[in-house]
N, C-alpha and C positions, 0 to 999 in steps of 0.2 A: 504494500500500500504506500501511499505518497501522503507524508505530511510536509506541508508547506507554514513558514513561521517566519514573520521580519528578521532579520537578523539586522537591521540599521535602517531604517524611517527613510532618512536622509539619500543616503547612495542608491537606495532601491534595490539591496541584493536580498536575495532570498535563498534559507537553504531550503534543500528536498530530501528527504531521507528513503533511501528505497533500499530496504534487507540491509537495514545495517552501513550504507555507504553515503556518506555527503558529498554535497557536490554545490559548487557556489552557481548560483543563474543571475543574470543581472538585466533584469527588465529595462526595455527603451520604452517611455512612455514617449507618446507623439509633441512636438511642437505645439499644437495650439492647447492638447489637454492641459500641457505642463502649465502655458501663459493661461488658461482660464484658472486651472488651481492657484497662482503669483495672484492674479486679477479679486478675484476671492478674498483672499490672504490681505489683499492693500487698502482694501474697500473696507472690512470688517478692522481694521487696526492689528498692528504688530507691537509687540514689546510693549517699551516705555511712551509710544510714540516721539521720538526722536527722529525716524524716519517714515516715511510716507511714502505712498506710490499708486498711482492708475492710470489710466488711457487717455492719450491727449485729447481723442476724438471719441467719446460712446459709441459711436458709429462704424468704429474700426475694426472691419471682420477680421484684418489678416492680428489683430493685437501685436503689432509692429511698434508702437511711436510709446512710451510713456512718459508724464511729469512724476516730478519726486523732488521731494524736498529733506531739507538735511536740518536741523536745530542745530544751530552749536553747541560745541559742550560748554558747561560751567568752567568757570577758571583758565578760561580760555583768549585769544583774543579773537575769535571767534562767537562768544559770549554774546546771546541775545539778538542773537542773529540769522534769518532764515535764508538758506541757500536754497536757490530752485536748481533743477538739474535736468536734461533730456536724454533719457534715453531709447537707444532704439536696438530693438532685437528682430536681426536678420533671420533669414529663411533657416538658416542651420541651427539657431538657437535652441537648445540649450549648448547645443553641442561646440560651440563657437561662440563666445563672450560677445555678451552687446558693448554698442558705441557709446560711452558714457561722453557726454558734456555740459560742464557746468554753464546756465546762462546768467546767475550769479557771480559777479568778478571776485573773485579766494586768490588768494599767494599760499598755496601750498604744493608742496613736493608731488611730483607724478602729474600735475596737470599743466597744461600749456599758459602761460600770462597771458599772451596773447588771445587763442581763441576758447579758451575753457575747454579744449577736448583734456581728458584723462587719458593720457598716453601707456599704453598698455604695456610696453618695454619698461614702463617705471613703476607701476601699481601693480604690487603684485598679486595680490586677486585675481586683478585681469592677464598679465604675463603667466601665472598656472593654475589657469583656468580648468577649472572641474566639473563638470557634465550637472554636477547636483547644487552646484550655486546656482544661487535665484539675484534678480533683481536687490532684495531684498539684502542678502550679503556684501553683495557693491557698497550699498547706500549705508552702510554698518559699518564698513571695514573703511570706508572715507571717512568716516566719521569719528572713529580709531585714528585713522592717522592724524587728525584736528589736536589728537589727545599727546600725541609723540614729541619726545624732546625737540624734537628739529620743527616743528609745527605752531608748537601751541602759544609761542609768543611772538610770532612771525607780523610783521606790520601789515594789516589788511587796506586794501581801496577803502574808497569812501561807502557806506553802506548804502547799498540801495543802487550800485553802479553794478552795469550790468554789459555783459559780453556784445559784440555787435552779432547780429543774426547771423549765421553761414548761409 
């Protein structure tokens, strides 16, 4: 007989026990199911709410485009302050990291001064990149870095100054 039992929430493996022998399986959920459970997840509130997220457009079948927003941390200079962010997740998505860009102007490490892209070769989130992050870890793990010695006392733009459109 086949029992099947989580073995991790997150990665989506599953073992199977058949006469005694295990064997790891790792389920591919589809692209859109995974963005409707994210969608889910941003709408009903995550954590502390410190981070935010849903569809730029309601309207948007392919769930491609999302806003999100970032709090700053306490004791920060960052403090009191809300970051908007765009992001967008490609057709390969989960499997291939979305486009993060701030359209809130930040001075922090991994993102471009200039155009608020989150450069993937410097965030490491996004440089190793794992099939089981969500939206949601991005907007966490920036938000961690806000918290990081090389960060958190970093001289910010004027508040409320914002990226030109791409």
């Amino acid at each position: 007989s086949v029992v099947g039992k989580a073995r991790d929430g997150r990665s989506g493996e599953f073992w199977t026990e058949r006469v005694g022998v295990m064997s790891a399986e790792t389920i591919i959920v589809p692209r859109n199911f995974r963005l409707l459970e994210e969608l889910e997840r941003g709408e009903h509130g995550i954590g502390d709410g410190s981070v935010s997220y849903g569809l730029e457009d309601a309207d948007d079948i392919t769930l491609t485009r999302w806003n999100c927003t970032i709090l700053g941390p306490l004791n920060t200079t960052y403090e009191n302050r809300i970051y908007m962010l765009s992001v967008v997740c490609g057709d390969k998505y989960p499997a291939v990291p979305p486009t993060v860009r701030f359209l809130s102007k930040i001075n922090l490490s991994g993102v471009n001064r200039h155009t608020g892209v989150v450069e993937p070769s410097k965030f490491a989130t996004l440089k190793y990149w794992k099939r089981d992050y969500r939206i949601e870890t991005v907007l966490t793990d920036l938000r961690r870095e806000m918290v990081a010695p090389l960060n958190r006392r970093s001289q910010q733009p004027s508040e409320g100054s914002m990226f030109q459109s791409a």
